[in-house]
C-alpha positions in Angstrom: 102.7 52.9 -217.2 98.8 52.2 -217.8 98.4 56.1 -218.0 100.8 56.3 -220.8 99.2 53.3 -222.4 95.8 55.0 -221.9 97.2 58.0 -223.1 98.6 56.2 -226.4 95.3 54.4 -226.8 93.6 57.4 -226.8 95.7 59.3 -229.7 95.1 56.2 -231.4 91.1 56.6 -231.6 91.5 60.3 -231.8 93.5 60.2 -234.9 91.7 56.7 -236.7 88.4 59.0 -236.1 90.2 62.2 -237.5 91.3 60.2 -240.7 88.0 58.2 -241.3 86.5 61.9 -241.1 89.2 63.1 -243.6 88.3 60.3 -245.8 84.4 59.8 -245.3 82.5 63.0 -244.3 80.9 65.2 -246.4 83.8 67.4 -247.0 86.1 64.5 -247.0 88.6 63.5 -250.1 86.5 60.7 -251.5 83.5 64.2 -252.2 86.2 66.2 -253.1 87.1 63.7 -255.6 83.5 63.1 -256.8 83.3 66.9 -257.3 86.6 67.5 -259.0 85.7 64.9 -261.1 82.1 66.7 -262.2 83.7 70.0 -262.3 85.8 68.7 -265.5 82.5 67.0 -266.9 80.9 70.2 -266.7 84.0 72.3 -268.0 83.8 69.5 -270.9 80.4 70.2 -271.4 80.4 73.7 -271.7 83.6 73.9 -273.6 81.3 71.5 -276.4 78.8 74.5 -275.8 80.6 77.4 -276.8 81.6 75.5 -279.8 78.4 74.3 -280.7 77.0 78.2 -280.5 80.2 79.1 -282.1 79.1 76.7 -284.7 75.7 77.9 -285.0 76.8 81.6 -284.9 79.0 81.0 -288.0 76.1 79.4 -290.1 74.0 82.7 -289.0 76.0 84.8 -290.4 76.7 82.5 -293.7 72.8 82.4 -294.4 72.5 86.0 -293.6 75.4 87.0 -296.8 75.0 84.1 -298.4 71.9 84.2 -300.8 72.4 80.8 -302.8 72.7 79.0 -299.3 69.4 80.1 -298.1 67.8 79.2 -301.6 69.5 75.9 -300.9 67.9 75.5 -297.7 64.2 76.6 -299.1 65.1 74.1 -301.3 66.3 71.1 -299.3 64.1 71.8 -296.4 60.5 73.6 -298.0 60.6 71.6 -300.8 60.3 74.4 -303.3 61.0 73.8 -306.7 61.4 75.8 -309.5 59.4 76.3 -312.4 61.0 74.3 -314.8 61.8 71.1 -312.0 59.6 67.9 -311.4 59.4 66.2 -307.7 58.9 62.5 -307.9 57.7 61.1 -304.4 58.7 57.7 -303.9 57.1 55.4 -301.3 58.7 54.4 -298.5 59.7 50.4 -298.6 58.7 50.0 -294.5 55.3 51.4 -295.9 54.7 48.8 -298.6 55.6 45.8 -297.1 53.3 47.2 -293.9 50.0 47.3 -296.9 50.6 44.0 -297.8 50.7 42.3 -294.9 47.5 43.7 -294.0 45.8 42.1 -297.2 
């Protein structure tokens, strides 16, 4: 009777320690979980990736065949102007109200 008792007793501990290992080691579900769980942040991340150089591929190739959209760009960007355009330069109001207060 005791050895039987002893015997349940020690299936008992065998399997709580077999489960707690399932659960808490370092190949246990609660890592697996953690990992799954970065696996689809970094399958989201590089999904946003290819899109992005997708994005960037497509805007190569518009600027390579498109002529007016690099002249936009030299434009927007260089600040060239033609010969028959004026640039007014307009201070910045963070800038003025900074000179004042120093007065």
């Amino acid at each position: 009777m005791i050895k039987s008792w002893l015997l349940w007793g020690l299936a008992l501990i065998v399997l709580a320690w077999m489960m707690y290992d399932l659960l808490f080691s370092d190949h246990g579900y609660l890592v697996y979980r953690a990992e799954q769980q970065q696996l689809q942040d970094l399958q989201l991340q590089l999904k946003q990736l290819k899109q992005q150089r997708e994005n960037i591929a497509q805007n190569i190739l518009y600027l390579r065949n498109d002529p007016k959209a690099l002249e936009y760009l030299v434009h927007r960007d260089l600040g060239y102007l033609y010969p028959d355009e004026f640039m007014i330069i307009m201070p910045d109001k963070k800038a003025g109200k900074g000179a004042r207060s120093n007065d």
